[in-house]
N, C-alpha and C positions, 0 to 999 in steps of 0.2 A: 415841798421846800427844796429849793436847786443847791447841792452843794459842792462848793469847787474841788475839784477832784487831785488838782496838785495841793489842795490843804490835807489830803488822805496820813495820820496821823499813825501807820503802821509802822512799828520799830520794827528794828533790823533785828535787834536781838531776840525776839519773838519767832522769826523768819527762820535764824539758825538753830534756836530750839527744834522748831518742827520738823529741820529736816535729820536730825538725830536722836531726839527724843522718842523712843519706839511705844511710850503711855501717857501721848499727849492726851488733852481729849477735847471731842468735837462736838457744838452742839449743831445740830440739823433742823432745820427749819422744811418745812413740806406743807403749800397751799395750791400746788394744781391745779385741782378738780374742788371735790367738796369735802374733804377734810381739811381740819386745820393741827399741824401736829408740828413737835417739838420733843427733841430727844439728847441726851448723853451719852457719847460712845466714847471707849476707851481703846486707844490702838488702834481701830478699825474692828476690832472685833468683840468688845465683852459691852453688853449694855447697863448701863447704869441706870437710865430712867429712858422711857417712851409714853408718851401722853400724846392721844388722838381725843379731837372732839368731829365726831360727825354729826353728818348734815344727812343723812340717808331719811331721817323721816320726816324732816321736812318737804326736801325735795319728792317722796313717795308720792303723795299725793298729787303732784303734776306728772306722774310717768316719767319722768326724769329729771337733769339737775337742771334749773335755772338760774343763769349766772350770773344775773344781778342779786339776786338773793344770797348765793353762794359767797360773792365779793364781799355782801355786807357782813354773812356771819361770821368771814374769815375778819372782820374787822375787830367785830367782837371780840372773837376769841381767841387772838394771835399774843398778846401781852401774857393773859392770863395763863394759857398753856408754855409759854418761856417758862414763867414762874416757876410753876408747876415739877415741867421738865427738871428744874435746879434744885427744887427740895424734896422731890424725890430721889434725888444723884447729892443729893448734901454736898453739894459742890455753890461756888460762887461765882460770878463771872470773869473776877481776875483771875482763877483758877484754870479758863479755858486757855486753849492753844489756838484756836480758830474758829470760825463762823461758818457750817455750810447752809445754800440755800438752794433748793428746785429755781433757776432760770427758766424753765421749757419742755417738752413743751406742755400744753394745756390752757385753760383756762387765760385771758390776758389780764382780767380784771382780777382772779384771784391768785394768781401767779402775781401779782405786780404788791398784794399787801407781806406775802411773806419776803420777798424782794426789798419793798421801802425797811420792814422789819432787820433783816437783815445788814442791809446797808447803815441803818442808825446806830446799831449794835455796834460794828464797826467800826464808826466813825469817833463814836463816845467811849470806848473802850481801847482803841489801836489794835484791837485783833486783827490779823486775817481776814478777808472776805473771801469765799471758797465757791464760785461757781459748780452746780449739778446740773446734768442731763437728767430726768426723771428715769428714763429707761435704767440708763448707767445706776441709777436710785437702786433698780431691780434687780440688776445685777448683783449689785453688791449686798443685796438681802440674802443671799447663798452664802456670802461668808459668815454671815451673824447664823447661819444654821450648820453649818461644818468648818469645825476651823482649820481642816486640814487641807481645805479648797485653795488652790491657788491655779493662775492661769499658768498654759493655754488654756483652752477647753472652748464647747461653743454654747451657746444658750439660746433658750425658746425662749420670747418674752411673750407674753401673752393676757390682753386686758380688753378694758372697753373700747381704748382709743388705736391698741397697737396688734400686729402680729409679727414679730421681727428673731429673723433668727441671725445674731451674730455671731463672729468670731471675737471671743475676748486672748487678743494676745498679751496684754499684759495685765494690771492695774486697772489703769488707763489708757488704754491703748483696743481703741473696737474697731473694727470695719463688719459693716452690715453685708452679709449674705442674701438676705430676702425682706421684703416686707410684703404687708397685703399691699394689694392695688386700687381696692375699694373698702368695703366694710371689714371693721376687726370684729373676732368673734363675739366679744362682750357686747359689741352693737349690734351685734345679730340677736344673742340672746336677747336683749332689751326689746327687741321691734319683733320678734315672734311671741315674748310673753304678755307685751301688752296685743298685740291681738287676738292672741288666743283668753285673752283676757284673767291672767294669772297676776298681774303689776309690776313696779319696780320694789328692788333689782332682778331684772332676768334670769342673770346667771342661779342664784341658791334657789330662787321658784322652780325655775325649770329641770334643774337637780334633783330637788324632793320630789317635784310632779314624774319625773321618772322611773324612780324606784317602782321596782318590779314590772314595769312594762317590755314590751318587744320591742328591740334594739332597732327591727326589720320588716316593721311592718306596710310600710310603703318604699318606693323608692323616691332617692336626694341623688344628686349629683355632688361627684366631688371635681374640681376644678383645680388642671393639671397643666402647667406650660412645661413644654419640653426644653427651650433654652433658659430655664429659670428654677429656681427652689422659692417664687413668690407665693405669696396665696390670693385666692381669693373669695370671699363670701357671699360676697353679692347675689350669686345665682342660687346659691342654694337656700339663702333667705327666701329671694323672691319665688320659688319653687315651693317651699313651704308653703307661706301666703298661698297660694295658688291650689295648694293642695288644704290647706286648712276653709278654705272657699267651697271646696267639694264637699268635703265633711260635713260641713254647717249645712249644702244644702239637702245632703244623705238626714243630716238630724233633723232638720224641719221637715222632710214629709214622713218622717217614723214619731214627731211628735217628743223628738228626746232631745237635750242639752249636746249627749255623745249619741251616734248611731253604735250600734252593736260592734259592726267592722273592725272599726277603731277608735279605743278608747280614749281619753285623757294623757294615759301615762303612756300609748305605744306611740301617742305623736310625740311627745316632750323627751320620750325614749330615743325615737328614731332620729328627730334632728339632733339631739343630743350627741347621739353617737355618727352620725357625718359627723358634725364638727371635729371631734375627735379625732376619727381617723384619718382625716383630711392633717389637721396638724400631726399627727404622727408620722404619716405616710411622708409628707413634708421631708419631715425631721429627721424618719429614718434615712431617704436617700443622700441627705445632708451630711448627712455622719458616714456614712459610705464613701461619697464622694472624697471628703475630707480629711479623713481618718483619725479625724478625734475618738480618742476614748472616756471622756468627762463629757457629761452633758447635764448642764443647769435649765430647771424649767421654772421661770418667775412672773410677777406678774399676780392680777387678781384671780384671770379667769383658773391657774395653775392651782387653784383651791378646790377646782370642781374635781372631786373624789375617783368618774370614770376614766378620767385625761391621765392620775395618777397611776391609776390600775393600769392603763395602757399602754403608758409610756414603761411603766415600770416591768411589764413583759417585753417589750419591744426591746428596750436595753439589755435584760438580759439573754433575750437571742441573741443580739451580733455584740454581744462582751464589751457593754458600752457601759461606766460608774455613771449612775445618777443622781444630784445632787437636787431636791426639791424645798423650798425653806417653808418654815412652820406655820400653818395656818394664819396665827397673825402677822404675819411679816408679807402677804403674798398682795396683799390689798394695801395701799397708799400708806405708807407713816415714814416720820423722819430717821429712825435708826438706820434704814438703808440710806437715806442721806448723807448721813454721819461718817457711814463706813466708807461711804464712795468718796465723802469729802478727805476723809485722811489720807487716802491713797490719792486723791487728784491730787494734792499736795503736794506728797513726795514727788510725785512727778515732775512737777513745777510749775503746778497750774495756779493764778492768782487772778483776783478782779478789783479792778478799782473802782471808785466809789462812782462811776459814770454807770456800772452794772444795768441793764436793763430787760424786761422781762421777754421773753420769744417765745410766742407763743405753736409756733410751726420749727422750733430750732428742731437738727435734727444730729443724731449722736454722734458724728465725727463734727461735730463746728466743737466742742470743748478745746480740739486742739488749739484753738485760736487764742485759748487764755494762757497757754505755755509760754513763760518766759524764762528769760538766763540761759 
């Protein structure tokens, strides 16, 4: 349904609330990929309610998400999880201050149901519409884990779709440092576990098939440009592959699944830890370079337990605060929507009801919703 966008029904006085009111609160809406979530945040930082419905074992069975499927469940279950969100936070809707919504990037089909969601909310209430970056999403999943985080500071983000190391100068306020050039980690893990034949998701398969193997049992290449802090994965995927090619033909003439050599866990060990050291070594010279002393690391793949360990040494050699957020918070949901949306706000960020979904947006276009 097309709706005229100078009919946008947002009071003023709502507008001046939010930018003085320090316990407004914000609901978030989060359909990217294959969750669908919806949450209440207060302030930007204490949560009231967060309600995720995945889609992970659906999609399992294909080896990864398929996005017509994903569009539909997010159809399903975008209404029912608002709900949810609200009576868990025993909050009402006139009670809110604002609407955020994941814009980009991700998915276009499922990115576009929490988008119509949002926008109708809107439209039939007079809230706010509150445009999100997803990355920015990640970001601000650091503050619902330390509330004593405030920028500058720079952050790793790190997932299936991304590897990006920014500078958060303020709020709202990012310029991107680095990104990959090709595959992000998460999409590495995904394409080494399904052919090493372990499934989706890559990343927690390939974590537990690690434990206790050798970190070094072959060699990986880590991929380094000298005018840049980018990354890149590609080669050391396709190196695996390559080297997982050997293996298999090492096991078929010994009659075994694994030859002796190497095991299970010293392969899922060893690429494990390239990746690793590849984003720290990154991030280390990042933080050198730069000379922040705060470093936020968000994101799903920032769940994988040996990234923490590593970073978490790497920091305190060269006296760098680490900020990591909590397990649930590190993989898609709308709390960090929420967070980000209260702070894009203050800023002056707004979308009117023409809002549409980008699916390639990339973390500095928010500025473009800055008005006044």
């Amino acid at each position: 349904v097309d709706i005229d966008c100078d009919n946008n029904p947002i009071d003023d006085t709502i507008i001046d609330q939010m930018k003085t009111d320090p316990h407004q609160l914000i609901l978030g809406i989060e359909t990217s990929c294959d969750e669908t979530a919806a949450s209440i945040v207060e302030g930007g930082r204490h949560i009231l309610s967060s309600v995720v419905a995945s889609q992970i074992d659906i999609h399992a069975k294909f080896g990864g998400v398929v996005p017509e499927i994903a569009s539909r469940e997010h159809v399903n279950h975008m209404l029912p999880v608002i709900d949810r969100a609200l009576r868990d936070a025993n909050k009402a809707l006139s009670e809110l201050s604002g609407i955020a919504v994941t814009y980009g990037p991700g998915l276009v089909g499922a990115l576009l149901v929490g988008v119509a969601a949002a926008k109708g909310l809107s439209h039939a209430t007079g809230l706010p519409l509150i445009p999100v970056h997803h990355l920015e999403g990640h970001i601000a999943s650091a503050y619902l884990a330390d509330e004593a985080l405030k920028p500058p500071f720079l952050c790793l983000i790190v997932s299936g779709g991304h590897a990006t190391l920014a500078e958060v100068k303020d709020y709202a306020h990012f310029e991107v440092l680095a990104r990959t050039r090709d595959d992000a980690p998460g999409e590495a893990f995904d394409k080494i576990a399904r052919v090493i034949g372990l499934g989706y998701p890559g990343g927690p398969l390939i974590e537990k098939a690690a434990e206790g193997g050798r970190r070094d049992a072959f060699f990986l290449p880590i991929t380094d440009f000298l005018d840049s802090f980018d990354f890149s994965f590609s080669g050391v995927k396709t190196a695996a592959i390559n080297q997982y090619r050997k293996i298999e033909h090492e096991a078929q003439q010994e009659g075994k699944d694994w030859p002796s050599s190497v095991g299970l866990s010293d392969f899922a060990a060893t690429f494990q830890e390239t990746i690793v050291q590849t984003l720290a070594s990154h991030t280390k010279r990042a933080l050198k370079e730069t000379n922040y002393r705060q470093l936020v690391i968000a994101g799903g793949v920032s769940a994988n337990k040996r990234l923490r360990e590593v970073m978490s040494e790497m920091t305190k050699e060269i006296g760098v605060r680490l900020t990591i957020p909590t397990l649930s918070f590190c993989t898609d949901n709308a709390a960090m929507i929420a967070s980000a949306g209260y702070y894009a706000w203050q800023s002056g960020r707004r979308a009117s009801l023409d809002l549409n979904a980008v699916p390639m947006a990339e973390l500095d276009d928010v500025n473009r919703f800055v008005v006044g």
